[in-house]
SERO-4910 file (N, C-alpha, C, O; in steps of 0.05 Angstrom, whole numbers):
BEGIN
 pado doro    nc1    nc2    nc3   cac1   cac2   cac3    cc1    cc2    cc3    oc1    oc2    oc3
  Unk    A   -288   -258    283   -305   -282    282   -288   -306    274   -281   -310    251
  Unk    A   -283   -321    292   -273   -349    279   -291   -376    272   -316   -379    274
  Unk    A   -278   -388    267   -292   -414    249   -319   -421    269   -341   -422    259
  Unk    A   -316   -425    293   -341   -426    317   -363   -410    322   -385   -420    330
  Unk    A   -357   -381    318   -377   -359    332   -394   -360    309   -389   -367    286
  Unk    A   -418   -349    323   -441   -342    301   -441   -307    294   -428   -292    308
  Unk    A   -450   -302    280   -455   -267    281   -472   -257    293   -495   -259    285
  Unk    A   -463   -240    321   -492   -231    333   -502   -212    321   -490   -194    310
  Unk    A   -535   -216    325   -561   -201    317   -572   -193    337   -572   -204    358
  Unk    A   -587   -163    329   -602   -150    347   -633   -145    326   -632   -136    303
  Unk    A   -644   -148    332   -674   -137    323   -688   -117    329   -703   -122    347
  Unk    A   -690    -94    322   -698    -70    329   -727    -66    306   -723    -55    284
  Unk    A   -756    -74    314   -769    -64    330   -787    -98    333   -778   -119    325
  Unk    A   -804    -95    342   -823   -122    355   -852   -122    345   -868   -130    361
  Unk    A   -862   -116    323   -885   -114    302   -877   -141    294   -857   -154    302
  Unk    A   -901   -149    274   -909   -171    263   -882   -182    246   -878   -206    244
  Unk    A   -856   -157    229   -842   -171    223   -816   -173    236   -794   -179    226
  Unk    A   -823   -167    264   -794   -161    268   -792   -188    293   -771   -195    304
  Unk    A   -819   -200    299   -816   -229    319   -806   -245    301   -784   -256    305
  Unk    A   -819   -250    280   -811   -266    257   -777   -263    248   -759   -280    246
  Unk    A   -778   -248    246   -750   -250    242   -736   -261    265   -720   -279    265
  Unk    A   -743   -248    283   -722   -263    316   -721   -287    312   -699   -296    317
  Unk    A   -742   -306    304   -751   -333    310   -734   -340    278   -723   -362    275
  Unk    A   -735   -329    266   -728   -343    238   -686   -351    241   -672   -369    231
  Unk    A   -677   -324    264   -643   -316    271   -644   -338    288   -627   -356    285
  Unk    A   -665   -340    312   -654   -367    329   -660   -397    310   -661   -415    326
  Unk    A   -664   -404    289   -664   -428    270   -639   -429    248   -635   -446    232
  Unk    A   -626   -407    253   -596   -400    234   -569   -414    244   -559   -409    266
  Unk    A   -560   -427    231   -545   -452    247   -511   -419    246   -491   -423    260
  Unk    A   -512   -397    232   -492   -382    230   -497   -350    243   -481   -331    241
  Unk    A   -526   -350    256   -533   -331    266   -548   -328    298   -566   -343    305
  Unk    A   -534   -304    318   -538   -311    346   -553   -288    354   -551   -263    352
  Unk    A   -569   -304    365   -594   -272    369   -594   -263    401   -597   -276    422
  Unk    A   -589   -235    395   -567   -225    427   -595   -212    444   -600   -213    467
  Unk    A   -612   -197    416   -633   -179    434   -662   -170    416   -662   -160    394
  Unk    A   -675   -174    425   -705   -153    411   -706   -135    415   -713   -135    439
  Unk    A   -703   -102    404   -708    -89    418   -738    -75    413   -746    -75    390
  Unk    A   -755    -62    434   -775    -52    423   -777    -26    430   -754    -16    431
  Unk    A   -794    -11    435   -810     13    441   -817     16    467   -805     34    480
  Unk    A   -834      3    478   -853     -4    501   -850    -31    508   -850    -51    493
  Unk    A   -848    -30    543   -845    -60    547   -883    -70    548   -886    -94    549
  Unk    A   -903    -57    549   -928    -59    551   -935    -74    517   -951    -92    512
  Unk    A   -921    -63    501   -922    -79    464   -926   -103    463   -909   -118    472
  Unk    A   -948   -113    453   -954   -128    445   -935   -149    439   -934   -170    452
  Unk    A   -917   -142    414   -905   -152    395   -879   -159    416   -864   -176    405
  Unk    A   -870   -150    442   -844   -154    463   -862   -173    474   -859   -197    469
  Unk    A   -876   -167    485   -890   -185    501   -890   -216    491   -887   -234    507
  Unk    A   -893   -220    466   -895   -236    450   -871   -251    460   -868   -268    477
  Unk    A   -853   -236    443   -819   -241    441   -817   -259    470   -815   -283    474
  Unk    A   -819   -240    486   -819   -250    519   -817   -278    526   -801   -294    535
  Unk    A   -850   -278    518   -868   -303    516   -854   -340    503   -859   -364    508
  Unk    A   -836   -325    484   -824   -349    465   -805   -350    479   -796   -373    475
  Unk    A   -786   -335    501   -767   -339    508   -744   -321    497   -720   -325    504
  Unk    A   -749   -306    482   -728   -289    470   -717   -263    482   -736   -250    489
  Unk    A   -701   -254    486   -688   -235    503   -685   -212    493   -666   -207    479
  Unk    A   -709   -191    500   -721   -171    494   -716   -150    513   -719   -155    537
  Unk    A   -710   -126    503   -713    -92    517   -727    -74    515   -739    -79    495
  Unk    A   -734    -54    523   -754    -44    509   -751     -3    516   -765     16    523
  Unk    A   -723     -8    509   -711     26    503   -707     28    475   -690     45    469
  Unk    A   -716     16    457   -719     12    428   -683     19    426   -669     17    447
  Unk    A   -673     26    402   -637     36    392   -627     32    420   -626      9    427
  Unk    A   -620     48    436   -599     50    455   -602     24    475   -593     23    498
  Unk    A   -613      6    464   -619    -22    476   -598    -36    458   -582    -53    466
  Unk    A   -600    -30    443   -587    -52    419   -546    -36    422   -526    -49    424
  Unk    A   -548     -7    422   -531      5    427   -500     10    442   -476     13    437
  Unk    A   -527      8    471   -510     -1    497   -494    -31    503   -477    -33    520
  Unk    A   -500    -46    491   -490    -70    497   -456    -66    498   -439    -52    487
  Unk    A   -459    -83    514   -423    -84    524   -397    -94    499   -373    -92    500
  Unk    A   -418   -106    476   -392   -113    456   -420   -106    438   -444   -112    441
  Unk    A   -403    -86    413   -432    -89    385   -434   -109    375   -418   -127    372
  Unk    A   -462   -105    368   -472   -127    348   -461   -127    325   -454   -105    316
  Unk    A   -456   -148    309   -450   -160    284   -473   -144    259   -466   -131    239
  Unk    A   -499   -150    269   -516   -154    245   -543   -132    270   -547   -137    294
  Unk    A   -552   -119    260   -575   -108    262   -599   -100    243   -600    -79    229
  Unk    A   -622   -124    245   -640   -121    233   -654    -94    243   -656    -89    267
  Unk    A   -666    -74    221   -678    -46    224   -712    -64    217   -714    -83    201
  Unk    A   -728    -58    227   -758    -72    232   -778    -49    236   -802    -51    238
  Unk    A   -763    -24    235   -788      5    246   -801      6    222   -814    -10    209
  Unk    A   -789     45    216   -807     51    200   -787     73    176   -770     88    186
  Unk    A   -789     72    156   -776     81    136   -761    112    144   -739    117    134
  Unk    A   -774    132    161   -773    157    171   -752    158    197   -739    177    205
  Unk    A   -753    136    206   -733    126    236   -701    120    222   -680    123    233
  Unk    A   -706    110    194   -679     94    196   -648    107    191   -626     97    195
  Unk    A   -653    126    184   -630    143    171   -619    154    206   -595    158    211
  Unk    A   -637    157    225   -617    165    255   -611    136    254   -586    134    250
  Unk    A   -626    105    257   -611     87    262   -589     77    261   -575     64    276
  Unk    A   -585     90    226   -554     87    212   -533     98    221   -510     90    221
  Unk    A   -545    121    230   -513    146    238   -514    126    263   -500    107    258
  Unk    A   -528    125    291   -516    116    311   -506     92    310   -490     88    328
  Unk    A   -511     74    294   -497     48    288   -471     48    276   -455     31    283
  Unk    A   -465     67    257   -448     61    244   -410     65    253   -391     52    244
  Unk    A   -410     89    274   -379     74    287   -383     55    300   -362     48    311
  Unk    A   -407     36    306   -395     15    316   -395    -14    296   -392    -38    303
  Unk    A   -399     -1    267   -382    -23    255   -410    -43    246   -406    -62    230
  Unk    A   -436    -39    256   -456    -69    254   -449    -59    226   -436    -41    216
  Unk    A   -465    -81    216   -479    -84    184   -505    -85    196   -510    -98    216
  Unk    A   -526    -66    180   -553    -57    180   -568    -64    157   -565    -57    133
  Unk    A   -589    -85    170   -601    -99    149   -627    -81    155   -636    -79    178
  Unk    A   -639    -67    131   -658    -51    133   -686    -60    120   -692    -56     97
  Unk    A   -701    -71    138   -733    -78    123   -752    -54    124   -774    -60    133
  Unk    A   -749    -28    117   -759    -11    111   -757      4     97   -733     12     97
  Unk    A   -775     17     78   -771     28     53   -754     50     55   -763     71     48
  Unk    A   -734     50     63   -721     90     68   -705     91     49   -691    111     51
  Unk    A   -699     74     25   -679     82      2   -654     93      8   -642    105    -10
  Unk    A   -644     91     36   -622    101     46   -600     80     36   -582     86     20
  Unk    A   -602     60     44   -574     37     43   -577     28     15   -594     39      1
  Unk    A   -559      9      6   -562     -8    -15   -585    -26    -21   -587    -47     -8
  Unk    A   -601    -20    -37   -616    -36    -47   -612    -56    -59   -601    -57    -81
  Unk    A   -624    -87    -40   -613   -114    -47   -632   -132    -47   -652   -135    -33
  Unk    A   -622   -145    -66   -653   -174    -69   -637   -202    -76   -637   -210   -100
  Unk    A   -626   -213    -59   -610   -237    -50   -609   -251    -91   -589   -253   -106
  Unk    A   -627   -255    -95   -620   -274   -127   -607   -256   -154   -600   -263   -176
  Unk    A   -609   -230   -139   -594   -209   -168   -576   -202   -156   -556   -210   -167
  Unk    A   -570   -187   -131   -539   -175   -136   -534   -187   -106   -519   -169    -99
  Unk    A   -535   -202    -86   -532   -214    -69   -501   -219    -72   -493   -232    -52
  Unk    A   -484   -216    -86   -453   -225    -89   -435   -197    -83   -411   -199    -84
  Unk    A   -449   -168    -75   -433   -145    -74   -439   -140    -53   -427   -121    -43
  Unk    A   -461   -153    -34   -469   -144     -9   -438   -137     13   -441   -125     34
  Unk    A   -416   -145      5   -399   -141     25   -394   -123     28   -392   -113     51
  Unk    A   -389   -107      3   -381    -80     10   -389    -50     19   -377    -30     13
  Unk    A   -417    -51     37   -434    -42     34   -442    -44     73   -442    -67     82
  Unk    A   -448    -24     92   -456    -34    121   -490    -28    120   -502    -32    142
  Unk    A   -502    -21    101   -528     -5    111   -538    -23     81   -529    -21     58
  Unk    A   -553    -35     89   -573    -55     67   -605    -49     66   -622    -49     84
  Unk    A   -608    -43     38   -638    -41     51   -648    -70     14   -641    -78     -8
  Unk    A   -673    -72     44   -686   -104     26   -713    -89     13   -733   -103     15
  Unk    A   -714    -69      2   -736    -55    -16   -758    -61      0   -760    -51     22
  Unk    A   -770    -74     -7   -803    -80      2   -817   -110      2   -800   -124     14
  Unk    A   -831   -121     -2   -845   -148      4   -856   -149    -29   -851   -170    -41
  Unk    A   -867   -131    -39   -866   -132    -72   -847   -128    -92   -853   -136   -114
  Unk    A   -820   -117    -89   -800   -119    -95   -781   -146    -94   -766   -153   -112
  Unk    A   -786   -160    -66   -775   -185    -68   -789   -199    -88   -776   -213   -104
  Unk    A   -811   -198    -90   -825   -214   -103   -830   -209   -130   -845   -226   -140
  Unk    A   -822   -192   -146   -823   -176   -163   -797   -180   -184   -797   -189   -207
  Unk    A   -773   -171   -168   -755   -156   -179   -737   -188   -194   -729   -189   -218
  Unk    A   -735   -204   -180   -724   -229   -200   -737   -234   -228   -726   -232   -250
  Unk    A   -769   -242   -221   -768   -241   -243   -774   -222   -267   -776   -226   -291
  Unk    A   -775   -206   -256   -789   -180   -286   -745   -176   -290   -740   -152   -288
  Unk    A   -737   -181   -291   -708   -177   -281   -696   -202   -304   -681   -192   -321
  Unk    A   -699   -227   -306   -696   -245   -320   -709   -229   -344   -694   -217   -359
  Unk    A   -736   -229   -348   -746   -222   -373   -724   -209   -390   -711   -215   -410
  Unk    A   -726   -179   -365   -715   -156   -386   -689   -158   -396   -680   -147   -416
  Unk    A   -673   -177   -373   -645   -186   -394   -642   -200   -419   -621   -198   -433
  Unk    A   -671   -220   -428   -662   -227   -450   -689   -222   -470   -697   -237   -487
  Unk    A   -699   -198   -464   -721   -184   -481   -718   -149   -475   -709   -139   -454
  Unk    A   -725   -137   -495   -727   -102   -498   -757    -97   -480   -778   -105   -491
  Unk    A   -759    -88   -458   -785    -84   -447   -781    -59   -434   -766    -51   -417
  Unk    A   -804    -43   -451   -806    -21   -451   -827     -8   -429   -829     15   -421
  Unk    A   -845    -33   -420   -865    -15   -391   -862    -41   -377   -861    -63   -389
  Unk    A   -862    -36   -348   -871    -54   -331   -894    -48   -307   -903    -25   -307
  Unk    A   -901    -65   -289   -928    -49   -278   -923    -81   -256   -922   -105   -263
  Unk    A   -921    -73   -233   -927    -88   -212   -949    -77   -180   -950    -59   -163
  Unk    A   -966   -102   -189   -990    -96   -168   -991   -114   -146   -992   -138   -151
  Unk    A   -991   -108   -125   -981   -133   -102  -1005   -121    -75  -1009    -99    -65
  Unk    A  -1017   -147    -69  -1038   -146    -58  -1033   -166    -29  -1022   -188    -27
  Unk    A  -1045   -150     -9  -1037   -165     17  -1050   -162     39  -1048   -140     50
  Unk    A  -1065   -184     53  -1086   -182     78  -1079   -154     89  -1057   -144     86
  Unk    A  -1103   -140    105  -1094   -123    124  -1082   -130    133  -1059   -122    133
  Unk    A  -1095   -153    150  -1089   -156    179  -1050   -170    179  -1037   -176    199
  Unk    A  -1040   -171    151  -1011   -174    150   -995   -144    149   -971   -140    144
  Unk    A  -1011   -128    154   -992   -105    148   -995    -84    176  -1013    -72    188
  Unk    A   -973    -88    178   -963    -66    201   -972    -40    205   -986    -29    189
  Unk    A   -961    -25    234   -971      2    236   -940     13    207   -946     21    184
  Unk    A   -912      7    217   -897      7    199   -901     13    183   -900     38    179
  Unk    A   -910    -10    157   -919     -6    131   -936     12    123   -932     26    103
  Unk    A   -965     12    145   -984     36    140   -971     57    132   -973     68    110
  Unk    A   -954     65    154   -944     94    153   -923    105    127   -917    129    124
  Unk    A   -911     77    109   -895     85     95   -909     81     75   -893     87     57
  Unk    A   -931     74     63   -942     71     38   -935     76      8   -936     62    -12
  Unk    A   -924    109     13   -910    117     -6   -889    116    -10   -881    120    -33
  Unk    A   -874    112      8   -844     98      2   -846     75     -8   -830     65    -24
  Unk    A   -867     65      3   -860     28     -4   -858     31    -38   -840     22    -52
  Unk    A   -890     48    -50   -893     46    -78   -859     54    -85   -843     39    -95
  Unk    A   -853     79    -78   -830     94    -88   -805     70    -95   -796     62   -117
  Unk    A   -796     61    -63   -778     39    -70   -776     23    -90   -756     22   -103
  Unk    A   -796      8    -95   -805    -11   -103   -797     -7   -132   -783    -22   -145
  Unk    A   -809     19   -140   -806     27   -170   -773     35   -167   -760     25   -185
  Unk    A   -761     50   -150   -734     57   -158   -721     23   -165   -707     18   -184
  Unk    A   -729      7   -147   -712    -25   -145   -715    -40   -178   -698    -51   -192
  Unk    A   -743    -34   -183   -757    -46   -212   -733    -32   -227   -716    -48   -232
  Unk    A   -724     -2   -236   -706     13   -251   -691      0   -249   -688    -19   -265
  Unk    A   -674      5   -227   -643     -2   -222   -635    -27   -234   -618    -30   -251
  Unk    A   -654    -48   -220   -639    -74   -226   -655    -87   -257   -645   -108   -268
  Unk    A   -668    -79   -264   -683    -82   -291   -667    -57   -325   -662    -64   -348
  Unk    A   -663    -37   -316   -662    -25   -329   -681     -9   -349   -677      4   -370
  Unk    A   -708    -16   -331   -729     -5   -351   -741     15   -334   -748     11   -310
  Unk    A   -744     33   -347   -759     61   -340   -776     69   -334   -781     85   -316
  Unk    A   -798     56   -357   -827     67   -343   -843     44   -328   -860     30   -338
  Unk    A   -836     44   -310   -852     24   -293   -870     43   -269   -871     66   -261
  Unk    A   -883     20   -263   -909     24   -233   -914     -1   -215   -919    -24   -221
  Unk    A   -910     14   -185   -913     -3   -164   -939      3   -159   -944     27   -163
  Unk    A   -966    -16   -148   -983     -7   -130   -985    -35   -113   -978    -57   -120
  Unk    A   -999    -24    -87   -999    -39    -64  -1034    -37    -56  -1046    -19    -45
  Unk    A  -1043    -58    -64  -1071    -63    -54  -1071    -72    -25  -1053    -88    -19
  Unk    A  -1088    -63     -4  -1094    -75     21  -1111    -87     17  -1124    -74      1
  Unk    A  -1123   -109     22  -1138   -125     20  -1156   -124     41  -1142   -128     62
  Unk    A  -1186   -120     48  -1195   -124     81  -1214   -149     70  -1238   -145     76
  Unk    A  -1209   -175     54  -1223   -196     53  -1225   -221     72  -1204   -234     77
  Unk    A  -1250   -229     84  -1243   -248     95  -1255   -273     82  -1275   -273     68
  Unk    A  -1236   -300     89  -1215   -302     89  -1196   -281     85  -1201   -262     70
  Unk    A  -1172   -284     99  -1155   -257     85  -1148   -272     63  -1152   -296     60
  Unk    A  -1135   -255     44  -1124   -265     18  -1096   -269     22  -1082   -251     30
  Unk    A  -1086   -294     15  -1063   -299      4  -1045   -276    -10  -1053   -263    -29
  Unk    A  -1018   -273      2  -1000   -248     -4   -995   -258    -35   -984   -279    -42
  Unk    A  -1006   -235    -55   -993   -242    -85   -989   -219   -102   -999   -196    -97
  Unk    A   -968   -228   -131   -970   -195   -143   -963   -210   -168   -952   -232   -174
  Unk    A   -974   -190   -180   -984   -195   -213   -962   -173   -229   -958   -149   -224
  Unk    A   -952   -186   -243   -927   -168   -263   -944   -168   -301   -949   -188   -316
  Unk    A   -947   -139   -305   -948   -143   -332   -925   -136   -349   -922   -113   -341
  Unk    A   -907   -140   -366   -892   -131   -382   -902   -125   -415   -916   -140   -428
  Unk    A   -892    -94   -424   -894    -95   -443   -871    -93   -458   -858    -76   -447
  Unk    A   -856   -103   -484   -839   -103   -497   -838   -123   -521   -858   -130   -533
  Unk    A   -812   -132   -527   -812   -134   -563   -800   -166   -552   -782   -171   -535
  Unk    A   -816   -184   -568   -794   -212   -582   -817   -234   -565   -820   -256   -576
  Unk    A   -831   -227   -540   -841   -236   -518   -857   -261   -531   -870   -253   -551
  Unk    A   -860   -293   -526   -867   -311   -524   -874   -331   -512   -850   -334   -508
  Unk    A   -884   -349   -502   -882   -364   -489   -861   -377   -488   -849   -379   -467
  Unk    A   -850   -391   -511   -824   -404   -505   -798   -399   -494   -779   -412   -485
  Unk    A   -804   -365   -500   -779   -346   -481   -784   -338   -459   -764   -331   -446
  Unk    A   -813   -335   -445   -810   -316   -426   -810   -349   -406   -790   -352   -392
  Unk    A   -829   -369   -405   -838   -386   -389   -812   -398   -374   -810   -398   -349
  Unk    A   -795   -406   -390   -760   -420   -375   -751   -395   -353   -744   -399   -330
  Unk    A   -752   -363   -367   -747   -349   -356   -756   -348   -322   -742   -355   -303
  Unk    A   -776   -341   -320   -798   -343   -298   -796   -365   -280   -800   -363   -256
  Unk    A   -786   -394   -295   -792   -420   -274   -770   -410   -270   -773   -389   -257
  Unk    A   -735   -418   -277   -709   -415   -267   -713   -386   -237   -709   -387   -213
  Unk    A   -719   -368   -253   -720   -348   -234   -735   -350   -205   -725   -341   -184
  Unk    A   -762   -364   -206   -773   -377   -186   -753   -389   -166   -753   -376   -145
  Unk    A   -741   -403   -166   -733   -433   -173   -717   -414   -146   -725   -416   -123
  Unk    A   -698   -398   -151   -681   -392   -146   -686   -378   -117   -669   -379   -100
  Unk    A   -710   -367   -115   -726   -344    -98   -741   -378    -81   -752   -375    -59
  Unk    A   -741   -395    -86   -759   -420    -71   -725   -432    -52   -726   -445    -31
  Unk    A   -703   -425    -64   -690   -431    -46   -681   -423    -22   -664   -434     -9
  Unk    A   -697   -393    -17   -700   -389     15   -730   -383     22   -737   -379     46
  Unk    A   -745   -382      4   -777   -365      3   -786   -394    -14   -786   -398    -38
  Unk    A   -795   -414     10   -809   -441      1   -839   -439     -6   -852   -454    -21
  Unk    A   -847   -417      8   -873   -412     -1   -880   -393    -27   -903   -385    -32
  Unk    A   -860   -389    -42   -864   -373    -63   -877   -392    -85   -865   -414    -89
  Unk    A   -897   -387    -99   -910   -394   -126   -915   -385   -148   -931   -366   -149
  Unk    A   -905   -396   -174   -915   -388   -197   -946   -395   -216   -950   -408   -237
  Unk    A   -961   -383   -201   -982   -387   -207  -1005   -380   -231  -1028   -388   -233
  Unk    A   -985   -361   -252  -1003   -352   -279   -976   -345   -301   -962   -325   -296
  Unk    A   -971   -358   -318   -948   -337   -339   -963   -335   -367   -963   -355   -382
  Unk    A   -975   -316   -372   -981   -316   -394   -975   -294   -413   -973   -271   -406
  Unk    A   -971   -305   -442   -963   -285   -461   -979   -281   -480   -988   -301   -492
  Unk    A   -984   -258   -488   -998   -252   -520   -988   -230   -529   -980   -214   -511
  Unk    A   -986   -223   -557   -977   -202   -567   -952   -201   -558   -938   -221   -553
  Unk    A   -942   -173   -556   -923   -163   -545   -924   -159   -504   -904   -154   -491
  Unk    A   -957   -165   -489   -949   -169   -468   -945   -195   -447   -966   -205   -441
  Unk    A   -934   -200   -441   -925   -217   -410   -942   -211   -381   -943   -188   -371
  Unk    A   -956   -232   -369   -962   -227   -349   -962   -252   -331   -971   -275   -336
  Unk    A   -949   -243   -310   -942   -274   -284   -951   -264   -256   -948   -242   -247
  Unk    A   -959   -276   -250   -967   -276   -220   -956   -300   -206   -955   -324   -212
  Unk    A   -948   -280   -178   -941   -307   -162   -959   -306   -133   -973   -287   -126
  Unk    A   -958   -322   -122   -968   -318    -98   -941   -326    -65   -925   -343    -71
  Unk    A   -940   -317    -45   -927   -321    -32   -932   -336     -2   -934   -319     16
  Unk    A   -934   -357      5   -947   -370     34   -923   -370     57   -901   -381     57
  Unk    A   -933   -356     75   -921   -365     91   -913   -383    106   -932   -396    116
  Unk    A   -879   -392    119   -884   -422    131   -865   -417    154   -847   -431    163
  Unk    A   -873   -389    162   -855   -378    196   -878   -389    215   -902   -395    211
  Unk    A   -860   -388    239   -873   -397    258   -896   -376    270   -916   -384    281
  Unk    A   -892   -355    267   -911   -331    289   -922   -313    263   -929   -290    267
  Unk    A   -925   -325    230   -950   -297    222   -961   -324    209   -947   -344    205
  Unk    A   -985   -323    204  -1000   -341    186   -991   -338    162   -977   -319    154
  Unk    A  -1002   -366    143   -997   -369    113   -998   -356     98   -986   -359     77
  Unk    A  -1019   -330    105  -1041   -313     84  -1012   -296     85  -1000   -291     64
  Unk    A  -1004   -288    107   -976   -263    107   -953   -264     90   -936   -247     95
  Unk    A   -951   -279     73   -932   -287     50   -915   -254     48   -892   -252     39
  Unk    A   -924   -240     53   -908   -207     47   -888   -211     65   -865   -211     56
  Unk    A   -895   -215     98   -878   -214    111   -858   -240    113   -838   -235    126
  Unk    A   -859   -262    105   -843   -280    100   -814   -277     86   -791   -281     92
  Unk    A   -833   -263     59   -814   -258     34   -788   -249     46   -766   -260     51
  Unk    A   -803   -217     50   -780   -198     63   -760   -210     75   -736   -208     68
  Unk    A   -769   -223     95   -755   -238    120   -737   -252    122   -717   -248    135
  Unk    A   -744   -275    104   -723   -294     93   -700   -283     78   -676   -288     84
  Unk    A   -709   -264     54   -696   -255     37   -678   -241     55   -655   -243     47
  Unk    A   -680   -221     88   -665   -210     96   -643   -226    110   -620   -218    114
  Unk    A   -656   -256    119   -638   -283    141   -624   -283    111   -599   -281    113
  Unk    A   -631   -284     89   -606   -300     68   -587   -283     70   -564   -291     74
  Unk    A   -593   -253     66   -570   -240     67   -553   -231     84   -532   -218     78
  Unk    A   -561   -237    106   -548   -237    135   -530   -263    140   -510   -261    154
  Unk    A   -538   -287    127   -529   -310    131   -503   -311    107   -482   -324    109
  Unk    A   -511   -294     83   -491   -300     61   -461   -283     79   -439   -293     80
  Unk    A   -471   -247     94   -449   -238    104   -435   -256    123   -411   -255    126
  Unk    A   -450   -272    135   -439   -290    158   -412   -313    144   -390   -317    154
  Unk    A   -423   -325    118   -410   -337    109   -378   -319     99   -355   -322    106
  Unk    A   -391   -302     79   -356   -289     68   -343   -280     92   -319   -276     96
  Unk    A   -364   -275    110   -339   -266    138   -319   -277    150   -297   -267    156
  Unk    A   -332   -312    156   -315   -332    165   -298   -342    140   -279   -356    149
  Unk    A   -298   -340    121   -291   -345    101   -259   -331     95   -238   -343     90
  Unk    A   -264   -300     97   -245   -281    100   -221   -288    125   -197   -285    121
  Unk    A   -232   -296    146   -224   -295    166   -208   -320    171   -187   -319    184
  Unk    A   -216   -336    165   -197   -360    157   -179   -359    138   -167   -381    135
  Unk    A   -173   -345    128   -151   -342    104   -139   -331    121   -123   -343    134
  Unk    A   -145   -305    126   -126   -285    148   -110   -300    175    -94   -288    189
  Unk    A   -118   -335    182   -106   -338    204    -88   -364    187    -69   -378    196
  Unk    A    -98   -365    165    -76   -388    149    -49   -378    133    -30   -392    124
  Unk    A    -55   -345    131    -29   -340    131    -21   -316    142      3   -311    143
***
């Protein structure tokens, strides 16, 4: 890649988050979107693609596969159970696999905590849509407080959630809670995932309780905004909408709006993800050219 080229992307599958994403790679001033791939060319979700002008197949993998030079970057968009063949057949050819499905296979990454090790790593996975939303800040807390339970509940229109997601339910909780551990360091935690069938649909949101020692308002509140703050610089629709403390517990809620072009506002789940996955596709784009320019300056 030199100072000019963009990193090509492939999109593999054509559901509600995987147009969004296409549309979000063609607005990436460092990312070149080569292909959609889907399932069926009769899908809905290609058809779509089609429709916008985007350059879509519909032999799902060996679409993205066959191409005459590999792709750079391949967003994974299926389903948590698919992704582990995705990885093996991708991986002599070198892509980096950005994975939006719960399969706990790749590295678990959430662009504002460990977003600086992503290089060394080809198989990425972006936890879940409550984990993005989640894991910063219960993550701030617990670094500068002892918190001994955590509990995240994240609630989101049906009509924003995929056949995908349906089908991984229990992964999603599973992920979610391994991501809360890892990057928190606290143990007894809980993910749940409310579907919402309200109409209006409801606005994508999730409510964090913490329990542990020292907890205040004057400590946890800076915590929470900075951490926001940070998650609003690719996820504009993210909100801090409740921080409250008593006793020993903490509880924040945020809400998430969406501001893509092809899911409505209420879909804030699929935004999150999304973005959070363009940042980290866009951050590999950067250390790449980055690398690569050194290597031709000496």
């Amino acid at each position: 890649m030199n100072a000019e080229r963009r990193l090509s992307v492939g999109v593999l599958g054509a559901g509600l988050i995987g147009v969004d994403l296409a549309m979000k790679v063609e607005r990436s001033a460092v990312l070149d979107l080569r292909l959609v791939a889907g399932r069926t060319a009769e899908g809905s979700g290609l058809k779509q693609a089609a429709r916008l002008g985007l350059p879509v197949a519909s032999r799902g993998l060996p679409s993205l596969a066959d191409l005459d030079e590999p792709l750079d970057v391949v967003f994974d968009a299926t389903n948590a159970s698919s992704h582990a063949e995705h990885a093996e057949a991708l991986a002599p050819l070198g892509t980096l696999l950005v994975d939006l499905t719960p399969s706990r296979i790749g590295r678990m990454v959430v662009p504002t905590v460990n977003g600086a090790d992503i290089g060394a790593h080809r198989d990425l996975n972006m936890v879940s849509c409550g984990g993005q939303a989640s894991v910063p800040i219960v993550r701030a807390i617990a670094r500068a407080h002892r918190i001994e339970y955590v509990e995240v509940v994240a609630t989101a229109a049906t009509l924003s959630v995929g056949r995908g997601t349906r089908l991984n339910l229990d992964e999603y909780v599973e992920t979610t809670q391994d991501a809360l551990r890892e990057f928190t360091g606290v143990g007894d935690v809980k993910a749940i995932l409310n579907i919402s069938p309200a109409r209006p649909p409801a606005t994508f949101r999730v409510a964090m309780s913490l329990v542990g020692e020292g907890l205040t308002h004057d400590s946890v509140r800076p915590l929470v905004a900075a951490a926001a703050a940070d998650v609003r610089a690719f996820a504009t629709g993210y909100t801090v909408t409740s921080c409250l403390v008593h006793d020993s517990t903490a509880f924040i809620a945020v809400e998430v709006t969406s501001t893509g072009d092809q899911i409505p506002a209420y879909a804030g789940n699929l935004d999150i993800i999304n973005s959070a996955a363009i940042r980290v596709a866009e951050r590999c784009a950067v250390e790449r050219r980055s690398i690569e320019v050194l290597e031709v300056a000496s």
